[in-house]
NUBALO-557924 format. One record per residue (C-alpha): x, y, z; chain; residue in three letters; residue number from 1. Coordinates in nm, 4 decimals. Example, Ala and Ser with C-alpha at 12.3 -4.5 7.8 and 13.67 -1.06 7.14 Angstrom:
# NUBALO-557924
{u->1.2300, v->-0.4500, w->0.7800, chain->A, res->ala, n->1}
{u->1.3670, v->-0.1060, w->0.7140, chain->A, res->ser, n->2}
# end
This chain:
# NUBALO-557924
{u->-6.1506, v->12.8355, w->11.2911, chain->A, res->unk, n->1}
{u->-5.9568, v->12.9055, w->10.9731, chain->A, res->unk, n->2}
{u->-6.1009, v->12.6679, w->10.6802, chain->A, res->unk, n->3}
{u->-5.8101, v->12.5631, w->10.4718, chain->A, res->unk, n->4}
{u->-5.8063, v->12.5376, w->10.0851, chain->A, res->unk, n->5}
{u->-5.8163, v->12.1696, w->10.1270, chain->A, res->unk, n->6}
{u->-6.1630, v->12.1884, w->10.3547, chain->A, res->unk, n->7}
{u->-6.2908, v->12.4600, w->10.1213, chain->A, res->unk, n->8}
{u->-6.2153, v->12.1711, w->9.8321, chain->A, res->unk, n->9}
{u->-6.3733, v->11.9034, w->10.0621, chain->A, res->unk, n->10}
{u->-6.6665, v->12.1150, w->10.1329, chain->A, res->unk, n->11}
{u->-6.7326, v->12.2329, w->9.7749, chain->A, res->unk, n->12}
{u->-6.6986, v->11.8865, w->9.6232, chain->A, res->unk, n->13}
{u->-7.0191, v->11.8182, w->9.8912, chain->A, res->unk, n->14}
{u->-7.2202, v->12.1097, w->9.7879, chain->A, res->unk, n->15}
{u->-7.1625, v->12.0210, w->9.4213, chain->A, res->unk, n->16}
{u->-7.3247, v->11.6806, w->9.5616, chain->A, res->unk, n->17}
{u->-7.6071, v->11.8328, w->9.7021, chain->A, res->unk, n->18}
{u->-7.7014, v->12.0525, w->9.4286, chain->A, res->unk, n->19}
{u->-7.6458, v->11.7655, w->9.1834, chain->A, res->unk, n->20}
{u->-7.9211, v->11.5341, w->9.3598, chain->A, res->unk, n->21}
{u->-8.1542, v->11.8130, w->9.4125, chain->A, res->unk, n->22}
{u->-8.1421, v->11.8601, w->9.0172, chain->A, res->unk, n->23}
{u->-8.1679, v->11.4393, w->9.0148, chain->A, res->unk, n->24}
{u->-8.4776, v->11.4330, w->9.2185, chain->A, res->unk, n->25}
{u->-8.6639, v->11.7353, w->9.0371, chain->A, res->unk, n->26}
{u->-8.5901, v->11.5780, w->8.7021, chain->A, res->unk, n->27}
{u->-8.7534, v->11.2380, w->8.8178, chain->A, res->unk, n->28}
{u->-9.0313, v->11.4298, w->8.9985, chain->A, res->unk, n->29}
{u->-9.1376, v->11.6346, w->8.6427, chain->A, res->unk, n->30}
{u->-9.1793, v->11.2814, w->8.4905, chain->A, res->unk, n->31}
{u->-9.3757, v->11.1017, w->8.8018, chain->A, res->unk, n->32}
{u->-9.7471, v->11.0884, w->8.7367, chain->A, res->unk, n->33}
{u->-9.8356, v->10.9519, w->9.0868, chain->A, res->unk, n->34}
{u->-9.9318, v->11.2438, w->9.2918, chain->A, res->unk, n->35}
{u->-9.8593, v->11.0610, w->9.6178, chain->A, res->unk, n->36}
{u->-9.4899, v->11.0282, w->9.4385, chain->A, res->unk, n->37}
{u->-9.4010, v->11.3850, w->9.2827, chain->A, res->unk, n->38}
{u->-9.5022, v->11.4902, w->9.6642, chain->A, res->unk, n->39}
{u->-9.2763, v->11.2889, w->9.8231, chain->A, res->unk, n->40}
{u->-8.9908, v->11.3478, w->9.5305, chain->A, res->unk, n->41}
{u->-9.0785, v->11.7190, w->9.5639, chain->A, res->unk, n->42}
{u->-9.0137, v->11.6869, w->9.9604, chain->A, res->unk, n->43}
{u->-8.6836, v->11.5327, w->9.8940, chain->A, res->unk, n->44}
{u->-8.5332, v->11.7441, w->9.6612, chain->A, res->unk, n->45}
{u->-8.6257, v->12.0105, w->9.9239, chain->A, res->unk, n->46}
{u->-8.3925, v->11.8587, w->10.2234, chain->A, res->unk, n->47}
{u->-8.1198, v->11.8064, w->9.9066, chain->A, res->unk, n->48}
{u->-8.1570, v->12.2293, w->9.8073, chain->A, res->unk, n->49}
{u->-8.1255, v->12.2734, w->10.2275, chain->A, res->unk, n->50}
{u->-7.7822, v->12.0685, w->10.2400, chain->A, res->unk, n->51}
{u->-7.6748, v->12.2554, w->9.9441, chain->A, res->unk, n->52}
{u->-7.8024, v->12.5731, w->10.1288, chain->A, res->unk, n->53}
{u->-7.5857, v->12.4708, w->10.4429, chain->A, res->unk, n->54}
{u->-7.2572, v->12.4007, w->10.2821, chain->A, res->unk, n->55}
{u->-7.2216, v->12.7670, w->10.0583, chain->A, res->unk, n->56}
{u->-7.2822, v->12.9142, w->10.4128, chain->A, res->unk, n->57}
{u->-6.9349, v->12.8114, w->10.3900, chain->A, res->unk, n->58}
{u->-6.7834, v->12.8398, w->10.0389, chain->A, res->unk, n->59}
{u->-7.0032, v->13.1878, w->10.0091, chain->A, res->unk, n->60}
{u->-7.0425, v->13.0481, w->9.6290, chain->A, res->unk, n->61}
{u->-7.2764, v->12.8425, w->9.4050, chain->A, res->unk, n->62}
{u->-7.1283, v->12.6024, w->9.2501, chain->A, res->unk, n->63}
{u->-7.3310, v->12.4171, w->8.8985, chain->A, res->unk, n->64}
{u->-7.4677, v->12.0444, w->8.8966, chain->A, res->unk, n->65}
{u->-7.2471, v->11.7688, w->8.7506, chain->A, res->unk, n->66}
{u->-7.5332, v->11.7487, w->8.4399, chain->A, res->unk, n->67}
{u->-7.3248, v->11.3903, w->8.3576, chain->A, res->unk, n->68}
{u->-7.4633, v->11.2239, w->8.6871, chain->A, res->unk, n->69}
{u->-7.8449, v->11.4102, w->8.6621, chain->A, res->unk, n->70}
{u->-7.8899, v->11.2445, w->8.3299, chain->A, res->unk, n->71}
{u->-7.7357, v->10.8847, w->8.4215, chain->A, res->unk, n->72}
{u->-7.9495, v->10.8771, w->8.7746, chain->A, res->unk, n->73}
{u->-8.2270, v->10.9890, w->8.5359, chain->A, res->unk, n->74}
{u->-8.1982, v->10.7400, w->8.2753, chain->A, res->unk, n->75}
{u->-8.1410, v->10.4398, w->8.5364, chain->A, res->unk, n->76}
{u->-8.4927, v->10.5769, w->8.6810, chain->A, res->unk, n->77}
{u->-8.6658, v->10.5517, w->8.3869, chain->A, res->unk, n->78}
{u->-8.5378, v->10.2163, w->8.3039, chain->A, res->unk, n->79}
{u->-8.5141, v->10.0036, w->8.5933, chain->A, res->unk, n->80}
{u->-8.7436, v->10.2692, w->8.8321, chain->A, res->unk, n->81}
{u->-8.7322, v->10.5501, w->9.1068, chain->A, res->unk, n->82}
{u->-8.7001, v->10.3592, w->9.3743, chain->A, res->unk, n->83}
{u->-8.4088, v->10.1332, w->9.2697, chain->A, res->unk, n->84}
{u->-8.2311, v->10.4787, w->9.0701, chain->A, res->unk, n->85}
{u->-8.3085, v->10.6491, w->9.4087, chain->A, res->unk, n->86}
{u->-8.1456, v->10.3723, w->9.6628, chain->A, res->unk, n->87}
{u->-7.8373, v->10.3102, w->9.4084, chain->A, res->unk, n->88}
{u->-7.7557, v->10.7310, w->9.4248, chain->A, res->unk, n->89}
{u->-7.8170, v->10.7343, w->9.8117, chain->A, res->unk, n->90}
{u->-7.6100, v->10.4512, w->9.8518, chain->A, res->unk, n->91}
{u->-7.3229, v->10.5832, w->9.6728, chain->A, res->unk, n->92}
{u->-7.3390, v->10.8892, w->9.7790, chain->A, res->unk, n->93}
{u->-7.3367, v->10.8309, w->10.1344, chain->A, res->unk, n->94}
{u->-7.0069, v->10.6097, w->10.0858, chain->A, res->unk, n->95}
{u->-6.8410, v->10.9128, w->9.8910, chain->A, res->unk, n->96}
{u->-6.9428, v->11.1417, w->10.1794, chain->A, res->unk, n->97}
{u->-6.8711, v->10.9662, w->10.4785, chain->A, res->unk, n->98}
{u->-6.7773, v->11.2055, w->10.8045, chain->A, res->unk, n->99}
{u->-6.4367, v->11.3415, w->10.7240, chain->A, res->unk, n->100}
{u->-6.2197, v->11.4022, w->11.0493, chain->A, res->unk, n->101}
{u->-6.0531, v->11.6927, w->10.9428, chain->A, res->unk, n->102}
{u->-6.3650, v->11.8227, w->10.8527, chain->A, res->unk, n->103}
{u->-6.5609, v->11.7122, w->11.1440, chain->A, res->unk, n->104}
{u->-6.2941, v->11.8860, w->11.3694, chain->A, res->unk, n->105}
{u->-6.3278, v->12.2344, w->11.1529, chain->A, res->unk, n->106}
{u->-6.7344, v->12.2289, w->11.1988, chain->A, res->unk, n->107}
{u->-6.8177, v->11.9610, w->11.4755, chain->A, res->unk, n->108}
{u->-7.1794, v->12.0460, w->11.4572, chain->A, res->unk, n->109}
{u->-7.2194, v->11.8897, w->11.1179, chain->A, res->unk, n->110}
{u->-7.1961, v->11.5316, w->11.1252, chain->A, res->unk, n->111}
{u->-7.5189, v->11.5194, w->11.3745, chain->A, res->unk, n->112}
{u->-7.7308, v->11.7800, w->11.1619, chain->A, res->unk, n->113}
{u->-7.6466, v->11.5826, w->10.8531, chain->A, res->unk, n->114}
{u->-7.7000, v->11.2685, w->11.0456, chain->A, res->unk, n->115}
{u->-8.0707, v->11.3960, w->11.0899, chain->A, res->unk, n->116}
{u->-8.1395, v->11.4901, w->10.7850, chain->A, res->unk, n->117}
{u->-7.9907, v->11.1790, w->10.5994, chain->A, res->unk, n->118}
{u->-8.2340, v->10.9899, w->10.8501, chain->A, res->unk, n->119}
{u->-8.5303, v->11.2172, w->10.7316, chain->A, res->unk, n->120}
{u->-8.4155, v->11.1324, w->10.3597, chain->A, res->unk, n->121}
{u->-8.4383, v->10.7361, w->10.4121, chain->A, res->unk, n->122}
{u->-8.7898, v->10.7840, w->10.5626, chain->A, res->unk, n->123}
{u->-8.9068, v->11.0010, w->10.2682, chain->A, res->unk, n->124}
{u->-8.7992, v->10.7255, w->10.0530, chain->A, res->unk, n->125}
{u->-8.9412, v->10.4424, w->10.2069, chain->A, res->unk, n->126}
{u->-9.2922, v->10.6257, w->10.1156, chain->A, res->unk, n->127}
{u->-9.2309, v->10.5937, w->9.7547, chain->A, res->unk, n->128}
{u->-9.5013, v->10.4130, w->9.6413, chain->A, res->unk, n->129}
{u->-9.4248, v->10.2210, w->9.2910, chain->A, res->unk, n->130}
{u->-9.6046, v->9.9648, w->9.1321, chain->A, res->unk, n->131}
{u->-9.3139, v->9.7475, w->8.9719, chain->A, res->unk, n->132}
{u->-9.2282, v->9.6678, w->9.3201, chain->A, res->unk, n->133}
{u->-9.5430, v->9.5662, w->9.4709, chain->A, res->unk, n->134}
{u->-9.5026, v->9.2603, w->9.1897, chain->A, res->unk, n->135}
{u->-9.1655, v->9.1626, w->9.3128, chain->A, res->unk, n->136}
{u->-9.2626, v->8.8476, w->9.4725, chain->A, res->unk, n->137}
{u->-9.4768, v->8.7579, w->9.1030, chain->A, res->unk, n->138}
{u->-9.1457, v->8.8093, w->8.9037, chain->A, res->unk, n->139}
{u->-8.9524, v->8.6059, w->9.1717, chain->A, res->unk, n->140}
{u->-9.1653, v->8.3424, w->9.1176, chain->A, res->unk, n->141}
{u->-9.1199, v->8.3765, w->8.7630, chain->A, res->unk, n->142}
{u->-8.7161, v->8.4310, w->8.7635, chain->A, res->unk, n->143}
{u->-8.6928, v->8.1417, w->9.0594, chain->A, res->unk, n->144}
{u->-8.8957, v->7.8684, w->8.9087, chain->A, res->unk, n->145}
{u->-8.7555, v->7.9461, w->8.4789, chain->A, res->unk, n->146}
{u->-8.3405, v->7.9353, w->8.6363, chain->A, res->unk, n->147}
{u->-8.4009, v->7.6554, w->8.8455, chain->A, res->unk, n->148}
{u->-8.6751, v->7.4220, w->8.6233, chain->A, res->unk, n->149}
{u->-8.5121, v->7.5355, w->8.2758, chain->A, res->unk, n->150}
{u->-8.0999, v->7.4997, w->8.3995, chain->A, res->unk, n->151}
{u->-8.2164, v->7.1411, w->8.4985, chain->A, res->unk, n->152}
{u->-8.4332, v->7.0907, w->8.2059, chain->A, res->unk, n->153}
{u->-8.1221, v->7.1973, w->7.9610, chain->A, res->unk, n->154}
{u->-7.8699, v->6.9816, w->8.1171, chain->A, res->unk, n->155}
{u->-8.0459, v->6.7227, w->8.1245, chain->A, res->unk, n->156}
{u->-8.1461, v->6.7385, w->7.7107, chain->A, res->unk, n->157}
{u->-7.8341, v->6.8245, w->7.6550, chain->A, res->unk, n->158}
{u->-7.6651, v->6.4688, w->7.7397, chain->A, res->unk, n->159}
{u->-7.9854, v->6.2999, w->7.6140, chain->A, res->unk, n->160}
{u->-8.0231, v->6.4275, w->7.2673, chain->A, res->unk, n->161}
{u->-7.7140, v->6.6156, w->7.2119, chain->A, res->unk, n->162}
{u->-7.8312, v->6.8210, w->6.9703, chain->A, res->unk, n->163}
{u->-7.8151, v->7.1898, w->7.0034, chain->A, res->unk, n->164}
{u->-8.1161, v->7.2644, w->6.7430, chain->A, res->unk, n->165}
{u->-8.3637, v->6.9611, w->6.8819, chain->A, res->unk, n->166}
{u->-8.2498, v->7.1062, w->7.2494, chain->A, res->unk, n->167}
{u->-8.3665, v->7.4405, w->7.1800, chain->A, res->unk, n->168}
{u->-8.6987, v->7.3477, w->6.9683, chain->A, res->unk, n->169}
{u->-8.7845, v->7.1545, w->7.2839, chain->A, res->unk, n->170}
{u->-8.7062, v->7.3793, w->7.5612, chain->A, res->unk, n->171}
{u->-8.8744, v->7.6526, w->7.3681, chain->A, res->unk, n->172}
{u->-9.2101, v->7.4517, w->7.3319, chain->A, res->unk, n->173}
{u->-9.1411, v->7.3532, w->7.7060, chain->A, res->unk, n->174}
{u->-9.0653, v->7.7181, w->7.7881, chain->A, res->unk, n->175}
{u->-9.3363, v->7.8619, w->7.6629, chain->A, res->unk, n->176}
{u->-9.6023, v->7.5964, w->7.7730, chain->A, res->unk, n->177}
{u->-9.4450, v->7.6463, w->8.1200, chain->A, res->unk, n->178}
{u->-9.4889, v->8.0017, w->8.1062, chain->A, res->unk, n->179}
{u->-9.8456, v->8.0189, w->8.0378, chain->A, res->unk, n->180}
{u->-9.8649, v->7.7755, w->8.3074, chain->A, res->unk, n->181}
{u->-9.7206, v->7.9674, w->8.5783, chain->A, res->unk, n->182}
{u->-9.9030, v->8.2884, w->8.4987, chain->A, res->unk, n->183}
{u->-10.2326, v->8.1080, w->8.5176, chain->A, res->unk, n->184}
{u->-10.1130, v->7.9519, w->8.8360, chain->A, res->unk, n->185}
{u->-9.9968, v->8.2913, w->8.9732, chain->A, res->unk, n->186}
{u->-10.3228, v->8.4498, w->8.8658, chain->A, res->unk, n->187}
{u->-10.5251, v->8.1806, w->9.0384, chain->A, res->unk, n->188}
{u->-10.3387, v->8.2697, w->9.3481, chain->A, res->unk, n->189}
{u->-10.3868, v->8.5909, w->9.3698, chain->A, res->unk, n->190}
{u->-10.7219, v->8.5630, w->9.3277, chain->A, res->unk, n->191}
{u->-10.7630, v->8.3122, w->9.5827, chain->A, res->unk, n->192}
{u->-10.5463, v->8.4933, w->9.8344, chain->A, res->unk, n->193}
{u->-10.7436, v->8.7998, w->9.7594, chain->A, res->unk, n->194}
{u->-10.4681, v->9.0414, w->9.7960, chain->A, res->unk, n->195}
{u->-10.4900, v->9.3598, w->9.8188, chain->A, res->unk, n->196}
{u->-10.3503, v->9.6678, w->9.6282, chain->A, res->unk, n->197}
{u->-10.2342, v->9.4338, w->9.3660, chain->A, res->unk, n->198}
{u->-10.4265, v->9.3171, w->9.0285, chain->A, res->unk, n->199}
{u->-10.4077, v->8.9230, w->8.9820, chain->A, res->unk, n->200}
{u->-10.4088, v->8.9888, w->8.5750, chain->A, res->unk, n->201}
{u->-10.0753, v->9.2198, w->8.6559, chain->A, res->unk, n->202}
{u->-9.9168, v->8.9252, w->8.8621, chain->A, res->unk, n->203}
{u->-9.9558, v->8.6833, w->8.6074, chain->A, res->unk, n->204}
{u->-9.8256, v->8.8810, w->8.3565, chain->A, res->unk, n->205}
{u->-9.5536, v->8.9393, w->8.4956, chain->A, res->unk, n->206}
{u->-9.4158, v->8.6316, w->8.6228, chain->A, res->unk, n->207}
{u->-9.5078, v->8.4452, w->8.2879, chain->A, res->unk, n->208}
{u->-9.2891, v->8.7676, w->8.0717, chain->A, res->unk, n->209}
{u->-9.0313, v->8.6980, w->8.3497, chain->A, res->unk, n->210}
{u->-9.0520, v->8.3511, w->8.2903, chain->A, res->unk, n->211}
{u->-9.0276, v->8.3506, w->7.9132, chain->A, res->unk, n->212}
{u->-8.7777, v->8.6087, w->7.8969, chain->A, res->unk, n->213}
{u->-8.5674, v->8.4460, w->8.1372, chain->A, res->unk, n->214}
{u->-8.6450, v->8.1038, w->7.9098, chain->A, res->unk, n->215}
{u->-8.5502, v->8.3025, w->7.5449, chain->A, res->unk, n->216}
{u->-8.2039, v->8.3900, w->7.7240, chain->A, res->unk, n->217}
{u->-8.0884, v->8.0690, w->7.8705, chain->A, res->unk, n->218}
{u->-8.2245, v->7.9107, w->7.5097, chain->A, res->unk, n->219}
{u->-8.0074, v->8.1382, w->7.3299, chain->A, res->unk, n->220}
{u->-7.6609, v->7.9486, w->7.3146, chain->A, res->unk, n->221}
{u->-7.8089, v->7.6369, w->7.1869, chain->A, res->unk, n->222}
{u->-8.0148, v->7.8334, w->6.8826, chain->A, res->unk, n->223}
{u->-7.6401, v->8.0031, w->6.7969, chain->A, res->unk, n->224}
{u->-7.3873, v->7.7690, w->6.8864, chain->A, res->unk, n->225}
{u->-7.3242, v->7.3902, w->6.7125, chain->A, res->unk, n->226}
{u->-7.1861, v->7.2184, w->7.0261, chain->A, res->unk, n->227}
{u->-7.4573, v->7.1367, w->7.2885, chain->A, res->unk, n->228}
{u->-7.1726, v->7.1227, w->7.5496, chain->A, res->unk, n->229}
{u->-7.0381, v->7.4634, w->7.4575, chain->A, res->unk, n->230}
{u->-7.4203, v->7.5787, w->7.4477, chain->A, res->unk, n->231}
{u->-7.5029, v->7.4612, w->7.7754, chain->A, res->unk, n->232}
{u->-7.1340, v->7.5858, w->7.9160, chain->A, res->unk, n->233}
{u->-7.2866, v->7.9535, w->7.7989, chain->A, res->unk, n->234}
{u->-7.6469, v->7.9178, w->7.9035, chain->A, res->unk, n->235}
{u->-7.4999, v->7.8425, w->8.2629, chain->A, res->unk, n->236}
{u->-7.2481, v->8.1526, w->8.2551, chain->A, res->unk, n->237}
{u->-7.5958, v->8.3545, w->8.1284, chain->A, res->unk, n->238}
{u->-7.7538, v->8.1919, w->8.4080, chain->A, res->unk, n->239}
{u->-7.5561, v->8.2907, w->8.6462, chain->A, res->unk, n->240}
{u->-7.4890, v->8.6228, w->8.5594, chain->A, res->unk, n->241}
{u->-7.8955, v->8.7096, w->8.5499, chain->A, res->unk, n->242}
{u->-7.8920, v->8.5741, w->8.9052, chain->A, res->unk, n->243}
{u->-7.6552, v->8.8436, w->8.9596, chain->A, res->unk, n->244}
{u->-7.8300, v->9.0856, w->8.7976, chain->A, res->unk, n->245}
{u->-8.1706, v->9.0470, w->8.9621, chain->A, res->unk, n->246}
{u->-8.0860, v->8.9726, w->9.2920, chain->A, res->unk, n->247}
{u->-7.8464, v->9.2962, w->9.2961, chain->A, res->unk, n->248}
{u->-8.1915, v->9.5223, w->9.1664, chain->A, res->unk, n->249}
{u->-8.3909, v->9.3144, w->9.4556, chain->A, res->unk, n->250}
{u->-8.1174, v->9.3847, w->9.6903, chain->A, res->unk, n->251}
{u->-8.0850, v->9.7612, w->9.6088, chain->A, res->unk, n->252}
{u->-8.4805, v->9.8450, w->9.5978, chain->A, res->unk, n->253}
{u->-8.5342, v->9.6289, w->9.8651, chain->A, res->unk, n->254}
{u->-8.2613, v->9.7148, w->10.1412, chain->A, res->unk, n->255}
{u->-8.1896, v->9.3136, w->10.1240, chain->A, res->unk, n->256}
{u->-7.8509, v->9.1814, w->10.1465, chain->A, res->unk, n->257}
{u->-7.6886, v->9.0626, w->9.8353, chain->A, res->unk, n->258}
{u->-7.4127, v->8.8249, w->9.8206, chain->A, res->unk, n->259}
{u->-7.6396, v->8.5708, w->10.0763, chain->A, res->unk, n->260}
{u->-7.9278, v->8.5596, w->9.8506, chain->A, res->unk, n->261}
{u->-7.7172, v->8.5730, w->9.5309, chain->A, res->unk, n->262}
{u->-7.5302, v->8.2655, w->9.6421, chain->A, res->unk, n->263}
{u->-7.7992, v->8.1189, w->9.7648, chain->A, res->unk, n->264}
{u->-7.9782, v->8.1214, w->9.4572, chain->A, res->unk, n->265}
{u->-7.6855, v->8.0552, w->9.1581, chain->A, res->unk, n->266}
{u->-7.6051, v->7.7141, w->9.4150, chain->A, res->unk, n->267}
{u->-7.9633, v->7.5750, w->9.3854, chain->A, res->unk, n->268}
{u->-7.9701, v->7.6645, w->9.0212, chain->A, res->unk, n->269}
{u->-7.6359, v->7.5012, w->8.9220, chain->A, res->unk, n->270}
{u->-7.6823, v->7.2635, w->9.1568, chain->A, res->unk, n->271}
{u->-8.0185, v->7.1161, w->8.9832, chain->A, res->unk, n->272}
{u->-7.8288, v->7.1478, w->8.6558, chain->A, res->unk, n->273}
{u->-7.5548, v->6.9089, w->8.7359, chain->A, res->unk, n->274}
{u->-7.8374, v->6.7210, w->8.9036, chain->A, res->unk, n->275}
{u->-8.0197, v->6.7056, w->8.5573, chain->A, res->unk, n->276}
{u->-7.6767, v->6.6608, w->8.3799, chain->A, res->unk, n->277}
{u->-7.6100, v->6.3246, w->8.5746, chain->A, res->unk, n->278}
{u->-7.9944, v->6.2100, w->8.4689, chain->A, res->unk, n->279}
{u->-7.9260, v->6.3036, w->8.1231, chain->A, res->unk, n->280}
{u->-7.7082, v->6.0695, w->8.1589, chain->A, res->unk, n->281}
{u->-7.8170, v->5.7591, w->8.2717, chain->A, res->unk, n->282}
{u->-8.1397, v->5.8101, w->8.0580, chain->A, res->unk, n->283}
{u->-7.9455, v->5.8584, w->7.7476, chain->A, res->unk, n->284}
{u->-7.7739, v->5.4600, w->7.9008, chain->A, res->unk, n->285}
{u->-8.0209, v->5.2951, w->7.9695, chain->A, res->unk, n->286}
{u->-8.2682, v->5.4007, w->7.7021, chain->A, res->unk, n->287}
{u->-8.0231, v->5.3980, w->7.4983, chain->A, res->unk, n->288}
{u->-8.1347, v->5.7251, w->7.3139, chain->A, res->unk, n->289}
{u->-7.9402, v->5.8038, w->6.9898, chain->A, res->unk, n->290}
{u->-7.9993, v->6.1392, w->6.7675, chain->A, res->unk, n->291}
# end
């Protein structure tokens, strides 16, 4: 069958994709130290170089990398890891290359060979092996318990004292003691759970940097802002939008689903604020607490 202009358009646009990744995954792969990795990387910008092979069978040219895209994959990988930079591309890429009907009509035979080989992709990435992602559940811990315990704990000082400088000097000695607590509490678990393939002294480190990190942003407002109402307004907003952050990494490296967990999580933490808010309150009343 005759391929049109518009296919050969259509079908150059994919090899360009193909060609693009394979230069994506090789980049990634000269920077991997894990031998287990670079093999699997190697193995997957392989099957990328083969698509690319099938669709010039068609064009009869080769067609250059988009170097913008190798470097921005690249950079997200080194930054935030492989496996999330990895999931992120594939994700996107199989939305911007969904099966075409005019296309499908012209060669039939390739949405079930790509099919197969997309397949083969997903199962070469699910053997990445990285370590920032074995300690998931230790900086959930860390995020979880900081949003939820420090929201509450900020609210509530902020009706009680009202006092942006006193709030923050106290939720940053309460931070930080908290902190230390909950990577010695992590650490202890570990240990006692005896898990394996993970370090205990890893775990705790880092849900207590999660934890004080997390802590050192929602503190911010109240260190640069006078008004403890207009602090607390912003530390909520930051709040929220870290929720939405984290739980869109989790969601991407993890093959979870977002917006369930995301609102699942930005309720509980607002919801103990307001909580906290209300107790502020009535402690403030009945103690009658003046600063």
């Amino acid at each position: 069958m005759q391929l049109t202009e518009e296919i050969l358009k259509d079908i150059s646009e994919r090899q360009r994709n193909e060609i693009t990744e394979h230069r994506i995954y090789e980049k990634i792969t000269g920077v991997t130290t894990d031998p287990h990795n670079r093999e699997v990387l190697s193995r997957i910008a392989a099957e990328e170089l083969k698509h690319y092979t099938i669709w010039k069978q068609y064009t009869a040219k080769e067609i250059v990398p988009d170097m913008l895209r190798v470097w921005y994959y690249y950079l997200i990988a080194r930054m935030l890891g492989m496996t999330f930079a990895i999931k992120l591309m594939e994700g996107v890429e199989q939305g911007a290359q969904a099966g075409d009907e005019t296309l499908l009509a012209v060669i039939p035979e390739m949405q079930a060979m790509l099919s197969d080989e997309a397949k083969h992709e997903r199962e070469l990435i699910a053997l990445i092996d990285e370590e920032r992602l074995k300690y998931v559940g230790s900086v959930v811990l860390g995020l979880n318990d900081a949003l939820v315990e420090f929201t509450g704990t900020l609210a509530g000082l902020t009706f009680a004292i009202q006092n942006s400088q006193i709030i923050a000097v106290a939720g940053l000695i309460t931070g930080v003691a908290a902190s230390l607590s909950m990577a010695a509490s992590e650490y202890l678990s570990q240990r006692s759970e005896g898990t394996t393939g993970t370090s205990p002294k890893k775990a705790a480190l880092y849900t207590g940097a999660t934890y004080i990190v997390t802590v050192a942003l929602l503190i911010l407002p109240f260190l640069i802002l006078p008004s403890p109402y207009l602090a607390l307004v912003f530390t909520l907003i930051g709040a929220v939008l870290v929720i939405f952050v984290f739980t869109f990494y989790i969601s991407v490296a993890k093959d979870l689903s977002f917006w369930k967990r995301f609102a699942e999580m930005a309720a509980i933490s607002l919801g103990i604020a307001a909580i906290s808010f209300v107790i502020g309150l009535l402690i403030r009343v009945m103690l009658n607490v003046t600063v």
